[in-house]
N, C-alpha and C positions, 0 to 999 in steps of 0.2 A: 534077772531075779525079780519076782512079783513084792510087792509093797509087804506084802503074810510077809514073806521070808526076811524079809530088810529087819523088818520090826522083830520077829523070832530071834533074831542070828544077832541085832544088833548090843554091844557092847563098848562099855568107856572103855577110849586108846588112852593111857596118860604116859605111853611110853612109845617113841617114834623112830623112827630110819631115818639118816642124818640123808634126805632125799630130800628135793624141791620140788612145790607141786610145779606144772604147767602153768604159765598163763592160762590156757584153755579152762582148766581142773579147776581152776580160782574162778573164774567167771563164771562155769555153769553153776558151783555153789553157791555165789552169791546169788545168781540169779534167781535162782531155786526161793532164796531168801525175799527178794524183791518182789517175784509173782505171786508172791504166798496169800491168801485170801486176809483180810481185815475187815473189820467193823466199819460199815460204813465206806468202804473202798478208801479209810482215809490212811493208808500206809503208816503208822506213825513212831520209822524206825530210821536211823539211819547207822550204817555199819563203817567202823575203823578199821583196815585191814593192818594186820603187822605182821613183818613178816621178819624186819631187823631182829637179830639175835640180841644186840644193845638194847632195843626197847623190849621186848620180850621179859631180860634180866632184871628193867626196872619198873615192868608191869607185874611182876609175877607175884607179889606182897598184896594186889589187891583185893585178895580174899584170902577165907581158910584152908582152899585147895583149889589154887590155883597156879599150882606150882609148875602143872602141867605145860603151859601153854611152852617154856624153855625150851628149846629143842624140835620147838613143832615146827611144821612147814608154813603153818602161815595160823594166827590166832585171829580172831575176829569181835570184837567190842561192839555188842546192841545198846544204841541206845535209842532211849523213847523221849517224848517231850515230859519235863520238870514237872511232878503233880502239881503245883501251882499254875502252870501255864497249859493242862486241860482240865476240860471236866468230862473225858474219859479214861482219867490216868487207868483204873483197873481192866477196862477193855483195851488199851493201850500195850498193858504186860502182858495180857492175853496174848492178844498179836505178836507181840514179840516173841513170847514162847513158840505159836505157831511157826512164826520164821525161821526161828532157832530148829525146829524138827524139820522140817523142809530141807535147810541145807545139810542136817545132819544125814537126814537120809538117801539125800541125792548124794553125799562123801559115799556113804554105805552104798551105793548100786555100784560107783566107781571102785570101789577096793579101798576108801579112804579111810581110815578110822578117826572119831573125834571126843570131845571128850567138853561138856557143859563145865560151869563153873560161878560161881553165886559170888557178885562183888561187894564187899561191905566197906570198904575203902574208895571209894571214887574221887575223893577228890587228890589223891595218889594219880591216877590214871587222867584225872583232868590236866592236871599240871605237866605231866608228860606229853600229852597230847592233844590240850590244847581246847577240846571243843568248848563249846558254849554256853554258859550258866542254865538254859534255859533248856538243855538236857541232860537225862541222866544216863549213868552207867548202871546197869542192875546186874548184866548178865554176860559173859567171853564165853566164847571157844575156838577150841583147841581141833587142828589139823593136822594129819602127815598119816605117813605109811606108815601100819601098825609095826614096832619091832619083832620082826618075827621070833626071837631067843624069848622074850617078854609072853609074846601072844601066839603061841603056836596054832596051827591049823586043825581046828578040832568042833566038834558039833557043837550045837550049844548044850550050857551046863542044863538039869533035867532034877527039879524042882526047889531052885530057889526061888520059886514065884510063890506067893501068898494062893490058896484053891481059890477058884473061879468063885465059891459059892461064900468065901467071905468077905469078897469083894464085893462082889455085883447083888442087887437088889430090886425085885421086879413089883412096881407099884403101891411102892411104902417100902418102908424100915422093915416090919415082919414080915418076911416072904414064907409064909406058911404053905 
């Protein structure tokens, strides 16, 4: 499927097949994550995989919808270096959001469904896992096989997107 269709087609899974990804499936999406272009080439993410159903349960509080990751095949915790310890924290989350679509859409060419998740609790997800003052937690997601009763096999939905023309703006504000 070309990159158009991924983006077209793609949509949040928050509901999964009680399936295991591969080993394989897990490493090309990380990977997907790692080769992902940055500022500066300075990579400035490093990724928690989870895949325990225990940490899962006691990750899933760290946001306001992030309930999803329960049940998934494998959730994944970005984090960046602590705005105190760059001075590119904003080009930082940049990146990290790049990462974040990269592996989501490298899930998407596999069949994989995922599903983003905004953390406002991190130091929840510190304690459970540990890493290091001098990162933070901003952003998870969520993996596995979409359920198909949840998400059936169907085109995409056909205009819940905002029109092209009051989005986009060619050469200034008034595009007269």
């Amino acid at each position: 499927m070309s990159v158009w269709e991924l983006i077209r087609k793609k949509r949040s899974i928050r509901k999964f097949e009680d399936k295991p990804l591969t080993d394989e499936e897990m490493h090309r999406i990380l990977e997907a994550g790692r080769r992902c272009q940055s500022g500066f080439n300075s990579q400035p993410w490093r990724f928690i995989v989870v895949t325990d159903r225990e940490l899962q349960e006691k990750l899933s509080n760290i946001g306001g919808a992030t309930q999803h990751m329960v049940g998934s095949a494998m959730a994944i915790m970005l984090l960046s270096p602590h705005a105190e310890k760059s001075d590119r924290y904003w080009q930082d989350m940049f990146d990290v959001g790049q990462a974040s679509a990269y592996m989501q859409l490298t899930a998407a060419d596999m069949g994989i469904g995922s599903c983003p998740g905004s953390v406002v609790r991190p130091e929840i997800a510190r304690e459970v896992l540990g890493f290091p003052d001098e990162w933070d937690l901003k952003l998870m997601l969520s993996f596995g096989y979409p359920d198909k009763d949840e998400y059936p096999d169907r085109p995409p939905k056909q205009g819940t997107r905002k029109p092209f023309e009051e989005i986009v703006r060619f050469n200034g504000w008034s595009s007269d």
